[in-house]
DOMI-318520 format. One line per 10 residues: number of its first residue (from 1); their letters; for each residue x, y, z of N, C-alpha, C. Coordinates in nm, 2 decimals, always signed. Each point is the difference from the previous one (the first is absolute). Example, Ala and Ser with C-alpha at 12.3 -4.5 7.8 and 13.67 -1.06 7.14 Angstrom:
2
1> AS> +1.32/-0.57/+0.78/-0.09/+0.12/+0.00/+0.09/+0.12/+0.00  -0.04/+0.11/-0.07/+0.09/+0.11/+0.00/-0.08/+0.11/+0.08;
This chain:
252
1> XXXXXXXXXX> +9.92/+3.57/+10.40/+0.13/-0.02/+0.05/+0.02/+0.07/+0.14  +0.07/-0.05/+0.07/+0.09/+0.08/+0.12/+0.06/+0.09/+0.01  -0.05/+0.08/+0.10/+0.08/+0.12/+0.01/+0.12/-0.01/+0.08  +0.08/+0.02/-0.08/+0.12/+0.01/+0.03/+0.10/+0.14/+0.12  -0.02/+0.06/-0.08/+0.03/+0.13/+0.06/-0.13/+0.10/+0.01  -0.03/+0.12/+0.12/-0.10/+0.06/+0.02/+0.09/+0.13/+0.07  -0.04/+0.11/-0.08/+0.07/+0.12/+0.05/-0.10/+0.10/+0.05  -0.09/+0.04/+0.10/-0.08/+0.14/+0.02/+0.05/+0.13/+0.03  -0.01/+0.07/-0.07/-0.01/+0.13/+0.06/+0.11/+0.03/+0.07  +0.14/-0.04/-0.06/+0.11/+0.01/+0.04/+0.07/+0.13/+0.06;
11> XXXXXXXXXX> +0.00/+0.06/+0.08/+0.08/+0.13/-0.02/+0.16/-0.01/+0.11  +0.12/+0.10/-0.07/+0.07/+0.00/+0.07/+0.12/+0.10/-0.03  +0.03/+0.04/+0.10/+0.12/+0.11/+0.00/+0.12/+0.02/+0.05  +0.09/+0.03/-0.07/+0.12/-0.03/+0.06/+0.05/+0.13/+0.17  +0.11/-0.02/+0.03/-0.01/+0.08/+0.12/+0.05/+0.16/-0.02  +0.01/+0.06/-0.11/+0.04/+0.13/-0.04/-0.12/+0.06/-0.05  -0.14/-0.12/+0.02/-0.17/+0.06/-0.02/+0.00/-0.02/-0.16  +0.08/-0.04/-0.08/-0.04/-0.02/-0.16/-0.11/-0.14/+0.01  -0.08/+0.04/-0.07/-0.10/-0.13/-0.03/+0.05/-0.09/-0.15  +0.01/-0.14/+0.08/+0.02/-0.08/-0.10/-0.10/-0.11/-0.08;
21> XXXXXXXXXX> -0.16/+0.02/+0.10/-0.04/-0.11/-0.03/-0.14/+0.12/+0.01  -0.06/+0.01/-0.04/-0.16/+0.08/+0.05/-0.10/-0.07/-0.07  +0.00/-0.13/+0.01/-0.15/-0.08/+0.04/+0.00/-0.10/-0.07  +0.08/-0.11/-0.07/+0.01/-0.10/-0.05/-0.07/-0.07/+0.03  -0.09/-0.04/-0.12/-0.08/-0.18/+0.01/+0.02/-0.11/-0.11  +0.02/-0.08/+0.02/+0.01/-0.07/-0.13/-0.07/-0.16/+0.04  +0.01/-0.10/-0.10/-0.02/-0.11/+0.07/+0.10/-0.05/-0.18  +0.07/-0.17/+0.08/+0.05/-0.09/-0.09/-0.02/-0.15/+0.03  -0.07/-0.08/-0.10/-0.06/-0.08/+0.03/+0.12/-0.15/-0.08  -0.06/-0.10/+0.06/+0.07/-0.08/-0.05/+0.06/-0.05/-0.12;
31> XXXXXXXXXX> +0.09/-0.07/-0.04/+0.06/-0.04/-0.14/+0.02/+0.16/-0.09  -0.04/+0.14/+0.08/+0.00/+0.08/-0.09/+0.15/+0.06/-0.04  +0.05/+0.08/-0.15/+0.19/+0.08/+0.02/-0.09/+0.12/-0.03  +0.05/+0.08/+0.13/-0.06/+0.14/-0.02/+0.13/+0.07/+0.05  -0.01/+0.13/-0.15/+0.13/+0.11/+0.02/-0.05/+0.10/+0.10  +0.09/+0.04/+0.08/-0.01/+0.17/+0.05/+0.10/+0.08/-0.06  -0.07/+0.06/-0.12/+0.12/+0.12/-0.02/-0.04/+0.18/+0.06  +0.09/+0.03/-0.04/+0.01/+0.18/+0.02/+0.08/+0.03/+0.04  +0.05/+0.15/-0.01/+0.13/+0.09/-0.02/+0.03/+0.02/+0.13  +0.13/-0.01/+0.03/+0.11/+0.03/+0.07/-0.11/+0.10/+0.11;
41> XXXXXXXXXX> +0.07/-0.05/+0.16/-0.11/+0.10/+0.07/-0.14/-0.04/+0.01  -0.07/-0.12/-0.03/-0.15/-0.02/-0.04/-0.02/-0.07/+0.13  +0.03/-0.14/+0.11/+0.03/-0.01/+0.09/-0.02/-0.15/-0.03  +0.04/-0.03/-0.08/+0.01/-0.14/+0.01/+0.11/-0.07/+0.06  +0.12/+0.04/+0.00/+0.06/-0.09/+0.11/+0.00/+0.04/+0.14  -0.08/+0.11/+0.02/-0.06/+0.01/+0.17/-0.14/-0.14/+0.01  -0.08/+0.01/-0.11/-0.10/-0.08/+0.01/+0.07/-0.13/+0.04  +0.08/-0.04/-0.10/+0.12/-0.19/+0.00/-0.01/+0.02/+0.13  +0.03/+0.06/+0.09/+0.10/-0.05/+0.12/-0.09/+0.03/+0.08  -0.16/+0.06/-0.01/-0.10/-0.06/+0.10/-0.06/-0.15/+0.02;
51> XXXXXXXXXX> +0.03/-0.05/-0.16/-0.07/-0.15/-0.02/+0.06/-0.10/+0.09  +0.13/+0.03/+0.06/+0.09/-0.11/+0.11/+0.01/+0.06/+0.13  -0.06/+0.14/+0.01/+0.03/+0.06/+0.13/+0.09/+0.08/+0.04  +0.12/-0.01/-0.11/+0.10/+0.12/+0.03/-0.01/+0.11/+0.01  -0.14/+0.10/-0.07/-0.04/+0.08/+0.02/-0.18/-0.02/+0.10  -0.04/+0.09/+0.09/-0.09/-0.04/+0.06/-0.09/+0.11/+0.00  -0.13/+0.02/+0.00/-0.08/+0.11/-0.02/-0.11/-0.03/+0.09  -0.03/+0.16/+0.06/-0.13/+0.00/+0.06/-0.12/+0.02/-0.05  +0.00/+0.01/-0.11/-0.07/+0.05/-0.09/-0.06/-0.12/-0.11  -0.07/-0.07/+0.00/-0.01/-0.08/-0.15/+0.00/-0.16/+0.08;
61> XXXXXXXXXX> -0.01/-0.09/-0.10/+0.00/-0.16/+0.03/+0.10/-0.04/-0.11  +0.05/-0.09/+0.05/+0.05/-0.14/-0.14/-0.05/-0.14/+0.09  -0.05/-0.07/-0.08/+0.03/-0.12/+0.04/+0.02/-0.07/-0.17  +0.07/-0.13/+0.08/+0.08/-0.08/-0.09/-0.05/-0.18/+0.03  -0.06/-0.03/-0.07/-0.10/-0.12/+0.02/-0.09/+0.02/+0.08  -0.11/+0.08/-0.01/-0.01/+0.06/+0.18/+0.02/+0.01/+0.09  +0.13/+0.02/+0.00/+0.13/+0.00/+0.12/+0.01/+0.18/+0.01  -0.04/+0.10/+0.15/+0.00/+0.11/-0.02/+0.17/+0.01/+0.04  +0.08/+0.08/-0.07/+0.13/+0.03/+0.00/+0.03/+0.06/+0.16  +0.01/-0.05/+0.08/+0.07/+0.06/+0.13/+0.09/-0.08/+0.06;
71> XXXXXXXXXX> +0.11/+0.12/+0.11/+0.06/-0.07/+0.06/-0.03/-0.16/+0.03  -0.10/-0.13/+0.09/-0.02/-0.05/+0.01/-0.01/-0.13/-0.13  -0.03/+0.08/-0.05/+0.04/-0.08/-0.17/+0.10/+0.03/-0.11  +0.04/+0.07/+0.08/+0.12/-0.03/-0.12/+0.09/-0.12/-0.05  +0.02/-0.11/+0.09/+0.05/-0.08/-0.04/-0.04/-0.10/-0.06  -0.18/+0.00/+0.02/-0.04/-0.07/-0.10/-0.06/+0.07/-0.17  -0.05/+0.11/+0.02/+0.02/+0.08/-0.13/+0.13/-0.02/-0.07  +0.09/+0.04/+0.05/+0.16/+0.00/-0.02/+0.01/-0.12/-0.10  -0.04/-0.14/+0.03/-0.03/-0.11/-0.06/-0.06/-0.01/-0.13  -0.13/+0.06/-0.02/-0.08/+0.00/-0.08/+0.06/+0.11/-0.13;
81> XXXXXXXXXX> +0.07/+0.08/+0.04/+0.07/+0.12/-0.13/+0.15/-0.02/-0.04  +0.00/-0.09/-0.10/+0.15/+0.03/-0.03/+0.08/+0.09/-0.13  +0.05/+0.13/+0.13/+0.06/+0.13/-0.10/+0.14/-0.01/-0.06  -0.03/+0.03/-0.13/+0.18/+0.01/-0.08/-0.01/+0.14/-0.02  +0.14/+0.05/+0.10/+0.00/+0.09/-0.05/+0.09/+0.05/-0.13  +0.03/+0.11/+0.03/+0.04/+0.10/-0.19/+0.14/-0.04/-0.01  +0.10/-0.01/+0.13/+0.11/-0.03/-0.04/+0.05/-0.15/+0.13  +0.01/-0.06/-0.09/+0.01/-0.16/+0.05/+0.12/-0.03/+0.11  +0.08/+0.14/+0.01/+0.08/-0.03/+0.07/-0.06/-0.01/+0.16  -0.08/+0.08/+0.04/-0.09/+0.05/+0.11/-0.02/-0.16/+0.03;
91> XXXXXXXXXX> -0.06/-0.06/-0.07/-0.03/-0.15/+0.05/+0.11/-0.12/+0.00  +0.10/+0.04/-0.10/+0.10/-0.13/+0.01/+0.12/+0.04/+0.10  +0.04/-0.06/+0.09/+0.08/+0.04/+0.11/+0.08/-0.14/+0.06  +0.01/-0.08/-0.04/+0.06/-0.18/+0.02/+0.12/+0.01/-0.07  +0.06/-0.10/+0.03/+0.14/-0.03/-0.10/-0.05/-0.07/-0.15  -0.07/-0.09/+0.06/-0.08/-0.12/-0.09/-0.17/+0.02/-0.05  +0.00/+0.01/-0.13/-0.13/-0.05/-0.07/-0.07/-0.05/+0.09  -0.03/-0.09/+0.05/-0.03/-0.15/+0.07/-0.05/+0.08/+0.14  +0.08/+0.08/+0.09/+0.00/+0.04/+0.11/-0.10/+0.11/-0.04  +0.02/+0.07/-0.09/-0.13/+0.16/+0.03/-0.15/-0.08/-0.04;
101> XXXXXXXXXX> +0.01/-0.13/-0.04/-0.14/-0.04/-0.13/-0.05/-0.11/+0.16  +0.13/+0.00/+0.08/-0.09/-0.14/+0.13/+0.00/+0.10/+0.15  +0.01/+0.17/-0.03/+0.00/+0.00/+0.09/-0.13/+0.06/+0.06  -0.10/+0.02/-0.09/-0.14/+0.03/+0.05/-0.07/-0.11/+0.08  +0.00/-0.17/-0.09/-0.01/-0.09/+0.08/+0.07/-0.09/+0.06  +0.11/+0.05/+0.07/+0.03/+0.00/+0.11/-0.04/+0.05/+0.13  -0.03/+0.15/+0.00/-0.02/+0.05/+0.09/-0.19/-0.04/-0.01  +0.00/-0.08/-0.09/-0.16/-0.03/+0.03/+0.00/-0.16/+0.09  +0.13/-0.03/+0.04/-0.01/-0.15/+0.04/+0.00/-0.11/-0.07  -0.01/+0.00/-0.12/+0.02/-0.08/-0.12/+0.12/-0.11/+0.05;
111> XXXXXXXXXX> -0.04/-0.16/-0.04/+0.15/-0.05/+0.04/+0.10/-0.01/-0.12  +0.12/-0.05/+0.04/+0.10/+0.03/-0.14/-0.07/-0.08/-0.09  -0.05/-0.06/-0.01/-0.06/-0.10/-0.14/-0.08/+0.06/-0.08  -0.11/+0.04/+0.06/-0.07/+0.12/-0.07/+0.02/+0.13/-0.02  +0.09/+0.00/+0.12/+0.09/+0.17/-0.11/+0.08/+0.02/-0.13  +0.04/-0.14/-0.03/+0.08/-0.04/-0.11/-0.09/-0.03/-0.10  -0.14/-0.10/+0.05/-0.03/+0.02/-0.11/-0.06/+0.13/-0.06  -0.12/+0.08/+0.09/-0.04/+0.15/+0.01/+0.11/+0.08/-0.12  +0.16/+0.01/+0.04/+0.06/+0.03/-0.02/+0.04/-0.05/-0.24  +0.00/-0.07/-0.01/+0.00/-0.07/-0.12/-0.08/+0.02/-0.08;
121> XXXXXXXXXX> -0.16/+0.00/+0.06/-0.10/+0.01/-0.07/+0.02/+0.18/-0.01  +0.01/+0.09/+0.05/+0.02/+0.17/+0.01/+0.08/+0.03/-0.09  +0.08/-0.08/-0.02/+0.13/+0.03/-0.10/-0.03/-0.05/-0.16  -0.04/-0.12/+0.03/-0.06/-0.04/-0.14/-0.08/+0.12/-0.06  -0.10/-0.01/+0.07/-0.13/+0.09/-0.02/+0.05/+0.11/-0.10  +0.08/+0.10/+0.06/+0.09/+0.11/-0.04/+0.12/-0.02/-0.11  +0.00/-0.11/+0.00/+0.14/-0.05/-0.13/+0.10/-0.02/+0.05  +0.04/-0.01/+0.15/+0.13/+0.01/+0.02/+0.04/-0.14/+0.09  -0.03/-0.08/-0.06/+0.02/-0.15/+0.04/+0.10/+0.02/-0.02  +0.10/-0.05/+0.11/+0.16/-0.05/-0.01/+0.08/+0.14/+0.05;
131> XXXXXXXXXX> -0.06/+0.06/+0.06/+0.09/+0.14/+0.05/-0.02/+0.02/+0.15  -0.03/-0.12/+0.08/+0.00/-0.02/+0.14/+0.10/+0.04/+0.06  +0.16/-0.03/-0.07/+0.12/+0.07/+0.09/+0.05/+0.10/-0.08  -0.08/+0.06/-0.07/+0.08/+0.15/-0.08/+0.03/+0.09/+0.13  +0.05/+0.11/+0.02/+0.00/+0.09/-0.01/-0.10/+0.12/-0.01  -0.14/+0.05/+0.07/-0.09/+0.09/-0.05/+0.08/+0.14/-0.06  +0.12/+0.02/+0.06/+0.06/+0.11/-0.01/+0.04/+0.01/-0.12  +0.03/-0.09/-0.07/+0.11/-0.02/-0.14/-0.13/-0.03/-0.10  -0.11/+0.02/-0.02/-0.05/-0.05/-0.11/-0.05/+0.14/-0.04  -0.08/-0.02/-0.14/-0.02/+0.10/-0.04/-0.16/+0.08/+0.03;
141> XXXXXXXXXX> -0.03/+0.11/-0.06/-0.10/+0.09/+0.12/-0.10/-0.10/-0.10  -0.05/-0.02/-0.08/-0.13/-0.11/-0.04/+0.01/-0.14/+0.12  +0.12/-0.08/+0.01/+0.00/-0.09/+0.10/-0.06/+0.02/+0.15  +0.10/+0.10/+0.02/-0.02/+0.06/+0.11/-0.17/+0.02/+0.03  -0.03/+0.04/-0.09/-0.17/+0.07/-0.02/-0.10/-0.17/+0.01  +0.06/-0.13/-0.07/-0.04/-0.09/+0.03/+0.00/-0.07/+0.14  +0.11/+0.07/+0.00/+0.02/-0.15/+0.17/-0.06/+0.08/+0.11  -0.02/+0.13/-0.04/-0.08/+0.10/+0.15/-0.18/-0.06/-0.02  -0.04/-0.03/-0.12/-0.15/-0.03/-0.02/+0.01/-0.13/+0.03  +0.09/-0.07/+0.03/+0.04/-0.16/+0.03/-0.03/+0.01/+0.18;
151> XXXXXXXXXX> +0.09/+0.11/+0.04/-0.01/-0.04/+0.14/-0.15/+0.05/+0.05  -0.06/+0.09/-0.06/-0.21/+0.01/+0.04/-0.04/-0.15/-0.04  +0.00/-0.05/-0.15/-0.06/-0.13/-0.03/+0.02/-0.12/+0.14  +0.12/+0.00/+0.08/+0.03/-0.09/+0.04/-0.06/+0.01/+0.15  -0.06/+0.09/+0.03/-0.11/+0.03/+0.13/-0.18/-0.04/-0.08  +0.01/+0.01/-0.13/-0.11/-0.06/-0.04/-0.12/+0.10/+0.03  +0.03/+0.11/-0.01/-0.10/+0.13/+0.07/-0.16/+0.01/-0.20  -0.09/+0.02/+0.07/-0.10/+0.06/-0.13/+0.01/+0.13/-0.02  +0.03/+0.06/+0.01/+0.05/+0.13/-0.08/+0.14/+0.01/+0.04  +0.00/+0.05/-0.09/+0.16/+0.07/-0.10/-0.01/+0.12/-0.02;
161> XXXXXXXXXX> +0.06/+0.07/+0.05/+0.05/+0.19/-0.08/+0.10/+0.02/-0.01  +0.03/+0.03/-0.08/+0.11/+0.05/-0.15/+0.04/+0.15/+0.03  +0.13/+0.06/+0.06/+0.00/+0.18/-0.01/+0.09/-0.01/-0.13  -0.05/+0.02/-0.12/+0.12/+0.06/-0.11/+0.05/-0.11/-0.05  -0.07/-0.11/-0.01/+0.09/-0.12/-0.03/+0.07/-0.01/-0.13  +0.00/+0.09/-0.10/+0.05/-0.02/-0.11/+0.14/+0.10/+0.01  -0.02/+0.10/+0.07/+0.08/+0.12/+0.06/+0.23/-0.08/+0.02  +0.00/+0.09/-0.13/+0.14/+0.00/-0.05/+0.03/-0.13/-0.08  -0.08/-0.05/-0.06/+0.02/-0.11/-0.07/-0.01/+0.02/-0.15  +0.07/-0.11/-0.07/+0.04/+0.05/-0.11/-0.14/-0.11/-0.06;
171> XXXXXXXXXX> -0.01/+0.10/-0.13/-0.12/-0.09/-0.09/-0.02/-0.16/+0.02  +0.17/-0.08/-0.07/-0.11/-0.13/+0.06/+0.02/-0.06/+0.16  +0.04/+0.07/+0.07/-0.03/-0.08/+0.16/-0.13/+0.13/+0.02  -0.01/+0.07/-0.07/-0.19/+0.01/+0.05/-0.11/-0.08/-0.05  -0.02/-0.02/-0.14/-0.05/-0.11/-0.05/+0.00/-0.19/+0.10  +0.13/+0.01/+0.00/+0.02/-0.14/+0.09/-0.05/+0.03/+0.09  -0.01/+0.11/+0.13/-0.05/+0.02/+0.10/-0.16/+0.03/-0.01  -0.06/+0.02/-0.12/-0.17/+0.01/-0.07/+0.00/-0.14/+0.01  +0.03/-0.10/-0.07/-0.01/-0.09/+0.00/+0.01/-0.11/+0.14  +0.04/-0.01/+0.05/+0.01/-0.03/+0.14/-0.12/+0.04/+0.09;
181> XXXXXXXXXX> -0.05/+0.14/+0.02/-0.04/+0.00/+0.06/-0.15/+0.01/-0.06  -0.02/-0.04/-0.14/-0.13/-0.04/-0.05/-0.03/-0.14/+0.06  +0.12/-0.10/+0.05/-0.04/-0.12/-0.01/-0.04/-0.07/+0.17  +0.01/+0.16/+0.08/-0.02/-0.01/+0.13/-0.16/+0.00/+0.01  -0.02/-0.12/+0.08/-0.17/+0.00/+0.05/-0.02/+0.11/+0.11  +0.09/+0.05/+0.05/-0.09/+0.08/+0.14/-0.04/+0.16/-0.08  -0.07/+0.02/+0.10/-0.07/+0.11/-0.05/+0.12/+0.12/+0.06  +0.01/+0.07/-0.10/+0.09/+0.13/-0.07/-0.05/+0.15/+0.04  +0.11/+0.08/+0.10/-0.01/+0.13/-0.02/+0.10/+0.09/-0.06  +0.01/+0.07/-0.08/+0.14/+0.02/-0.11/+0.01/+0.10/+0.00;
191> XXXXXXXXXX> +0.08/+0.12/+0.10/+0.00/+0.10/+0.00/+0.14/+0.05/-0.15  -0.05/+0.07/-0.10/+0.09/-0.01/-0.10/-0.05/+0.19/-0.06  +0.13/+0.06/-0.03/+0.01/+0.11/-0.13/-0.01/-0.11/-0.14  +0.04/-0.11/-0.01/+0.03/-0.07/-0.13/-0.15/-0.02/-0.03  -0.06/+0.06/-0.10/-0.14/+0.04/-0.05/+0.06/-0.16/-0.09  +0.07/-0.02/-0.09/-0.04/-0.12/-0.06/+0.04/-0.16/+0.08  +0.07/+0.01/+0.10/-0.01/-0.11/+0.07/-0.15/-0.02/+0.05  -0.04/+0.14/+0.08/-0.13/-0.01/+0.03/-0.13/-0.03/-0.13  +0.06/+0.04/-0.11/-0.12/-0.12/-0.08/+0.01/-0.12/-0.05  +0.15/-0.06/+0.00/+0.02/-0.10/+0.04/-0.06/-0.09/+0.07;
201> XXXXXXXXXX> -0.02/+0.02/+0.11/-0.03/-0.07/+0.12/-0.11/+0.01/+0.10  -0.10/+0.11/-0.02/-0.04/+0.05/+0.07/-0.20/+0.01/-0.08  -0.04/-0.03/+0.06/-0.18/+0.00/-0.04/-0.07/+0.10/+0.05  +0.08/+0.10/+0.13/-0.07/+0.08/+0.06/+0.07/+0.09/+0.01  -0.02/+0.14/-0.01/+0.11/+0.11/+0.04/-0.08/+0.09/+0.10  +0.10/+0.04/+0.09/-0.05/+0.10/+0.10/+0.08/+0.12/-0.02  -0.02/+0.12/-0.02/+0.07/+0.12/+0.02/+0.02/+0.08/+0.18  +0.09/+0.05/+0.04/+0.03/+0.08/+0.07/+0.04/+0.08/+0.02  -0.02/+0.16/+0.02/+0.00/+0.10/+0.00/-0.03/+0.08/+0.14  +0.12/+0.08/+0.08/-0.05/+0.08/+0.04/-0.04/-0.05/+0.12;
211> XXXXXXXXXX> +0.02/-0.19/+0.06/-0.01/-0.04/+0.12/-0.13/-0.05/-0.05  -0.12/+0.02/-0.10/-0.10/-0.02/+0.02/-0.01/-0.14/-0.14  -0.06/-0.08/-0.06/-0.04/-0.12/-0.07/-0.11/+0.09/-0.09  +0.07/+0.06/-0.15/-0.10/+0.07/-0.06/-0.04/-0.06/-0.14  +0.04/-0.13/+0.00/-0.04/-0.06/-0.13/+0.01/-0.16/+0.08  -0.08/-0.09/-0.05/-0.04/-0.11/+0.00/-0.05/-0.09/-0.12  +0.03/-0.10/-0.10/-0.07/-0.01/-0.06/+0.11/-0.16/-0.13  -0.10/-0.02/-0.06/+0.09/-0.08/-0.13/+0.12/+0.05/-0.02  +0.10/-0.07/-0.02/+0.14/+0.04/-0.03/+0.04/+0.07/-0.10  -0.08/-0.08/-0.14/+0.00/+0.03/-0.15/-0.09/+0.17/-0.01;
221> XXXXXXXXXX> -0.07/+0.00/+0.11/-0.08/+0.15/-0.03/+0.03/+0.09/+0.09  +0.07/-0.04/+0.11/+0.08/+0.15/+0.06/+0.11/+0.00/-0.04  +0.07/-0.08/-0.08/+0.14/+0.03/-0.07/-0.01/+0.06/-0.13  -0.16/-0.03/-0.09/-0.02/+0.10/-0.08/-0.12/+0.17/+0.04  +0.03/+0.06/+0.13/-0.08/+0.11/+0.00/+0.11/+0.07/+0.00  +0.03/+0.06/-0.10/+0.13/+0.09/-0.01/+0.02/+0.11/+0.11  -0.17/+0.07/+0.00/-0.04/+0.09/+0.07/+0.06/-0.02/+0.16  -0.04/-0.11/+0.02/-0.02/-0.08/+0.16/+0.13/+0.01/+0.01  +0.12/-0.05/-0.07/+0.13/-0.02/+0.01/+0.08/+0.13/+0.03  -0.06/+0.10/-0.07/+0.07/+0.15/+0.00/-0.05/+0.08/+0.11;
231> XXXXXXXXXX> -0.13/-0.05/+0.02/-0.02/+0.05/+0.15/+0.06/-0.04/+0.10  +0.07/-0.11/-0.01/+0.04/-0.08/+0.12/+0.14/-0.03/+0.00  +0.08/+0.10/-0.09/+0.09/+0.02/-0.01/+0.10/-0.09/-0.04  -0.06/-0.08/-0.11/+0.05/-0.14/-0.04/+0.02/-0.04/-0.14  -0.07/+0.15/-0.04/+0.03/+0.04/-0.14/+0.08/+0.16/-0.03  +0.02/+0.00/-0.10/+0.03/+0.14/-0.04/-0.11/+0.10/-0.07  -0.08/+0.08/-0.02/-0.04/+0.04/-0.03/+0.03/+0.05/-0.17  -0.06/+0.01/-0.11/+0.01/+0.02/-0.12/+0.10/+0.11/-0.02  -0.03/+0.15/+0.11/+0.09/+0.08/-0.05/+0.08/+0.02/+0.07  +0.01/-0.07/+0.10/+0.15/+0.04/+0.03/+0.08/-0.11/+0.01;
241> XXXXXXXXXX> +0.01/-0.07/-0.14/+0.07/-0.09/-0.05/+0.11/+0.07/-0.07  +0.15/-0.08/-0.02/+0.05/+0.05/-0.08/+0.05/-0.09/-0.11  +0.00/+0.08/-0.10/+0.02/-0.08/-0.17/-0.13/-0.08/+0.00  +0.01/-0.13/-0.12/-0.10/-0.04/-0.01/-0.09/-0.11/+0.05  -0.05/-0.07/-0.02/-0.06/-0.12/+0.07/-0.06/+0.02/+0.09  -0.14/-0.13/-0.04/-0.10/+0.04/+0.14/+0.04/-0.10/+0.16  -0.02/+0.01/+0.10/-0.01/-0.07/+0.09/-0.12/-0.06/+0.00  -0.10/+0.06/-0.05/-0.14/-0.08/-0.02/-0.01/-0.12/-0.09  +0.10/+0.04/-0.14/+0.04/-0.12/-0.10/+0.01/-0.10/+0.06  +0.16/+0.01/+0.09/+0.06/-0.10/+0.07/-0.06/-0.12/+0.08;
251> XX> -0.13/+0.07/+0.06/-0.07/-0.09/+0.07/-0.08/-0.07/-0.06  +0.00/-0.01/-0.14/-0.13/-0.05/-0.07/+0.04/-0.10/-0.05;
């Protein structure tokens, strides 16, 4: 398969000298749903916002179809990664459905015929056939959470990354939102705390910790190393639980 995404030896720091990134590599290959989890502070949404360029490092590589992430490329990488982020309002900003889902290809040149259809097919995809002149503002935060993964679908990019996509949703618009995004072909990066969405949906898990990538491996077997979890601060540890029940149960 194709490599998709290629991260080297990432390093990066913010400007008060805290290090957020000290040497990231990873690689994600085609058709693959791979989670990044880890605790609060780990540096994964400093990592998100190198994959489009928002953040820029002298330190490390990414490339993205073999595309090395720089100024010069940004607008075609830009192309190739389409990010949803955690709260869908960040992306929906139009009066109209219709307008936030045609305005990526638009600004790609697209003529009205094929932005309407582009536009139809995005919506279907996501379930929201017939909400072209809604309102993005007035719907509810599951919809809302669909029509923002509508307006990436509709630039047609091979990867997809997800920050928190299940984040403040009630049981079944997460489920609905599992299901949805099981039935997307592009290859998946799913930055998630939701340990059971991430086994849901996910065939590969990555852990991060600490700026650094310290677990790699099967989803089913780093979601059962209890150990690995409590080191990585993603479990609770046995005794300093309180009352009864295992967190190690839970996972099983």
């Amino acid at each position: 398969m194709a490599e998709v995404l290629a991260i080297e030896n990432l390093k990066f720091s913010y400007p008060d000298g805290q290090p957020a990134l000290r040497g990231v590599s990873l690689s994600i290959h085609e058709g693959e749903c791979v989670a990044l989890i880890g605790p609060n502070g780990a540096g994964k949404s400093t990592l998100l916002l190198h994959l489009n360029g928002l953040l820029q490092s002298h330190c490390g590589v990414v490339r993205v179809l073999g595309q090395v992430v720089r100024k010069k490329s940004f607008k075609t990488v830009r192309r190739q990664i389409g990010m949803v982020f955690q709260n869908p309002d960040d992306q929906l900003f139009s009066p109209t459905v219709f307008d936030d889902v045609a305005f990526g290809p638009l600004n790609l040149g697209m003529k009205e015929a094929e932005v309407l259809c582009v536009v139809q097919q995005a919506l279907r995809a996501v379930g929201m056939g017939g909400y072209e002149q809604r309102s993005p503002h007035h719907l509810s935060l599951g919809e809302k959470r669909r029509i923002a993964i509508a307006t990436v679908l509709a630039m047609s990019p091979p990867l997809l990354v997800f920050d928190e996509p299940s984040s403040s949703l009630d049981p079944v618009g997460k489920w609905q939102l599992i299901k949805l995004l099981r039935g997307l072909p592009q290859t998946k990066l799913i930055v998630s705390h939701d340990l059971e969405m991430v086994q849901a949906l996910c065939s590969r898990v990555m852990i991060m910790n600490k700026g650094l990538i310290t677990a790699d491996g099967d989803c089913h077997t780093v979601l059962q190393d209890y150990d690995l979890l409590v080191k990585n601060r993603l479990a609770i540890a046995a005794d300093e639980k309180a009352g009864d029940g295992s967190i190690k149960d839970s996972l099983e």
